[in-house]
Residue frames relative to the residue before (quaternion, step in Angstrom):
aa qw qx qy qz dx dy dz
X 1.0000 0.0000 0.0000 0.0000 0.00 0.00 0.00
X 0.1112 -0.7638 0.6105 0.1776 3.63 -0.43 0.99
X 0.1197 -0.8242 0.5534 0.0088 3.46 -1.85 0.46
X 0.5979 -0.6561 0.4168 0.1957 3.03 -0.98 0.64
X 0.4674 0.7400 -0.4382 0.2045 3.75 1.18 -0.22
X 0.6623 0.5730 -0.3077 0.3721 3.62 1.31 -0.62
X 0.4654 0.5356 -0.3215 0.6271 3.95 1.70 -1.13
X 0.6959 0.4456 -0.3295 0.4567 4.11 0.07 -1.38
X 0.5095 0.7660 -0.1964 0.3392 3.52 0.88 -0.57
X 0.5954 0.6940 0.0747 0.3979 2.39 1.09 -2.04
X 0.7604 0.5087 0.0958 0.3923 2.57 0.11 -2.02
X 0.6407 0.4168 -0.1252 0.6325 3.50 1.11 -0.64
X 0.5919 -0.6059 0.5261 0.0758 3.45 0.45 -0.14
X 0.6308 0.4831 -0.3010 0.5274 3.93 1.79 -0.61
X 0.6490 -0.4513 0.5603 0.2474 2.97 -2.22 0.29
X 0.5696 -0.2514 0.5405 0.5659 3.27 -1.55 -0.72
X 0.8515 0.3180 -0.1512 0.3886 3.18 -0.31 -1.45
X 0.4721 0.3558 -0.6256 0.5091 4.19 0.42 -0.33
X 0.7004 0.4329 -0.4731 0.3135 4.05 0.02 -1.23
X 0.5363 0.6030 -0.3604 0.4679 3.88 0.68 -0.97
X 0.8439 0.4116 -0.2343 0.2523 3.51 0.20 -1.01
X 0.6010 0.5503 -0.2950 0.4990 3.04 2.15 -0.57
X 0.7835 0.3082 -0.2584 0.4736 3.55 0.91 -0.66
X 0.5868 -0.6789 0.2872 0.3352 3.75 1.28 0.73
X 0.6481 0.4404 -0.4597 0.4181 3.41 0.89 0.89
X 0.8825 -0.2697 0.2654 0.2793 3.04 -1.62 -0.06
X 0.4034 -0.5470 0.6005 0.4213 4.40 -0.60 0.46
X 0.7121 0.4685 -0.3488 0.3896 4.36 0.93 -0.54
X 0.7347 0.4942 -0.3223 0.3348 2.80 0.97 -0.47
X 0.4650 0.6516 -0.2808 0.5295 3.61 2.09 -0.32
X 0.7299 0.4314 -0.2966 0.4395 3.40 0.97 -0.88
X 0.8443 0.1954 -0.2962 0.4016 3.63 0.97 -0.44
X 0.2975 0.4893 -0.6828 0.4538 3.24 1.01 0.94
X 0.5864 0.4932 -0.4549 0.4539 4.08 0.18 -1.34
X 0.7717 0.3333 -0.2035 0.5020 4.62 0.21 -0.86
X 0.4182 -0.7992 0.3685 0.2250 3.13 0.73 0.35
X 0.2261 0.7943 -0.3922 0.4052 3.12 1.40 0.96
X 0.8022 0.1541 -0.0035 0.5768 3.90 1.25 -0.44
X 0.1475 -0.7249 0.6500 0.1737 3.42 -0.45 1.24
X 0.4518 -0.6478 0.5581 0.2547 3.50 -1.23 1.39
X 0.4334 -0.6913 0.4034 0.4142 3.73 -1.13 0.74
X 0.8386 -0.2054 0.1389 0.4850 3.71 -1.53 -0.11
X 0.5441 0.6212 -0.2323 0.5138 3.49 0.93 -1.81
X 0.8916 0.1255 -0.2875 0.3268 3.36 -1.03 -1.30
X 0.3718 0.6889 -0.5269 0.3311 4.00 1.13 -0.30
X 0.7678 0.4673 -0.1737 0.4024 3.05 0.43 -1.81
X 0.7490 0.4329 -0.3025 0.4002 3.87 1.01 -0.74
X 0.5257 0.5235 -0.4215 0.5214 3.41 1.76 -0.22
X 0.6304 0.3900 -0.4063 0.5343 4.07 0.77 -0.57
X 0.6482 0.4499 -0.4282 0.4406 3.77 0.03 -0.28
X 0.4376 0.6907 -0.3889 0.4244 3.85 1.11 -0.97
X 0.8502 0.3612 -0.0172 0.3827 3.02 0.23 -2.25
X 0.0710 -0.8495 0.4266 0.3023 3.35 1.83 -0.76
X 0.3421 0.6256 -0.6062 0.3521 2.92 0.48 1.88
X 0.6207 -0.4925 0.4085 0.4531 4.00 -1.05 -0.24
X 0.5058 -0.4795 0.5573 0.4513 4.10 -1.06 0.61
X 0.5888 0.6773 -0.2731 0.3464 3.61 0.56 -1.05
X 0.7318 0.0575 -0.1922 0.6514 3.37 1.02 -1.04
X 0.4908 0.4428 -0.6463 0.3813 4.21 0.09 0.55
X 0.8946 0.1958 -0.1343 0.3786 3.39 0.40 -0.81
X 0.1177 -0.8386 0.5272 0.0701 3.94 -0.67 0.71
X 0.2459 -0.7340 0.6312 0.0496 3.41 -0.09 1.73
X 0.2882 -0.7804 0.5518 0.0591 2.80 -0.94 1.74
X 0.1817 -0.8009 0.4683 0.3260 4.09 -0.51 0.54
């Protein structure tokens, strides 16, 4: 599943870890959602698109 969390990132001006600290997880767990190494669960998707006050729809792009 690729994502936008690293450009949105960006864009904001945050770290791994300022972004980690606002939605209550880990600087690891930012980096491997960002490497696609970790599909975030249902919950934190939805608080990382609401963060950015964008759609899950555009942060994340389920590839088929």
């Amino acid at each position: 599943m690729k994502n936008l969390i690293k450009v949105e990132r960006a864009r904001h001006n945050l770290t791994q870890a300022d972004l980690a600290d606002k939605l209550g997880v880990s600087r690891q767990t930012i980096h491997a959602i960002e490497k696609n190494k970790f599909n975030p669960s249902v919950t934190l998707a939805i608080k990382m698109a609401r963060f950015f006050n964008v759609t899950v729809e555009y942060l994340f792009d389920i590839e088929d």
